[in-house]
TIFI-543521 format. One record per residue (C-alpha): residue in one letter; x, y, z. Coordinates in steps of 0.25 Angstrom, whole numbers, padded with zeros to 4 digits, always signed. Layout:
% TIFI-543521
AXYZ
...
This chain:
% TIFI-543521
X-0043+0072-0039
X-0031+0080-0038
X-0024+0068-0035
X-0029+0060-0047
X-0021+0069-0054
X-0008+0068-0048
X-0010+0052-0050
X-0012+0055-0065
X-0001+0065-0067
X+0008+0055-0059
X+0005+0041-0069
X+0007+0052-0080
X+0020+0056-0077
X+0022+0041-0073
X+0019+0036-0086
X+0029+0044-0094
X+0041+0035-0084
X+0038+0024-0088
X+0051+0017-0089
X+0054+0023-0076
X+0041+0016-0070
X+0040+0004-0075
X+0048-0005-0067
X+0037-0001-0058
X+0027-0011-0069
X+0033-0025-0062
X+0031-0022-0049
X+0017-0016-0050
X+0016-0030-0056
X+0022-0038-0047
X+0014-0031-0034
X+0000-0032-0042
X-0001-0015-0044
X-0008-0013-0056
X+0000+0000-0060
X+0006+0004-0072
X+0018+0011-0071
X+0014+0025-0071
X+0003+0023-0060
X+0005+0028-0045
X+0005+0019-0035
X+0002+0020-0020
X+0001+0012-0008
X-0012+0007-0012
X-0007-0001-0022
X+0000-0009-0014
X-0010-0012-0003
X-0014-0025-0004
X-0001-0029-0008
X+0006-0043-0001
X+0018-0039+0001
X+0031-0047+0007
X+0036-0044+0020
X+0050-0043+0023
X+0056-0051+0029
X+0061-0042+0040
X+0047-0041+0040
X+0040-0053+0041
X+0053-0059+0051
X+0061-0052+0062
X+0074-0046+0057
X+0082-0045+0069
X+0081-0060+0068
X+0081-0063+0052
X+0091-0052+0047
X+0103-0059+0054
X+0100-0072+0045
X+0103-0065+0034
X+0117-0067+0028
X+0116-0051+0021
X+0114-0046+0036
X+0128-0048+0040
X+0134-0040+0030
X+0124-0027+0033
X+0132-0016+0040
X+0130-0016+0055
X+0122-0005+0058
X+0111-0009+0049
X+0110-0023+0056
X+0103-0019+0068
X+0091-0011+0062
X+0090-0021+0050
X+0086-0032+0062
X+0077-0022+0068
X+0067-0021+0056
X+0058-0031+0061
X+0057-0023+0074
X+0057-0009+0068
X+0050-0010+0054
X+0061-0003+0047
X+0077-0002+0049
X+0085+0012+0051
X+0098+0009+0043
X+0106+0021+0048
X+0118+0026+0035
X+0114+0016+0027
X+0116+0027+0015
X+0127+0035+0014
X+0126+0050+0016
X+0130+0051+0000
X+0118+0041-0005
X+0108+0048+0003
X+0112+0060-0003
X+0111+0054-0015
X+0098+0051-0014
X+0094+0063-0008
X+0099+0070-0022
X+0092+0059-0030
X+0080+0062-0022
X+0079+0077-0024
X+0083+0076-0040
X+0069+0067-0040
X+0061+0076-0032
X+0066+0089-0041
């Protein structure tokens, strides 16, 4: 019951930012979610769901990421774990931000949580 509560305390809170929340409204729409925009959502609502793969995905990026004209121009230490995705499931991009927009973030981050 307990948790009932916190559901209800949160779709309150919810409701009064609206305008922040409602460009959540076309893609509840567009995935099938019946949800108004002050409701919670969970992993649940998406079970079911047909969801596209990526490409990376659904062919072998060690074979498929040098066809593409864009892969040239990505700096080279990215190349090689960008064509192991396929292999691994997920790419390591090692500096890809800066010290400064990491801590950056870090700062937005800790304005949110206090």
């Amino acid at each position: 019951m307990k948790i009932r509560k916190y559901k209800l305390t949160y779709q309150i809170f919810n409701f009064f930012l609206k305008n922040q929340l409602l460009h959540n409204v076309p893609l509840f729409k567009k995935y099938g979610l019946k949800k108004k925009y002050f409701s919670p959502l969970s992993s649940e609502d998406f079970r079911g769901l047909k969801s596209e793969l990526n490409i990376h995905d659904a062919e072998d990026s060690r074979l498929e990421m040098p066809k593409n004209k864009k892969f040239q121009y990505i700096d080279t230490r990215f190349k090689e774990p960008l064509l192991s995705w396929s292999k691994n499931g997920y790419a390591v991009l090692e500096n890809f931000f800066s010290e400064e927009e990491i801590e950056a973030c870090n700062q937005d981050i800790e304005k949110l949580i206090n």
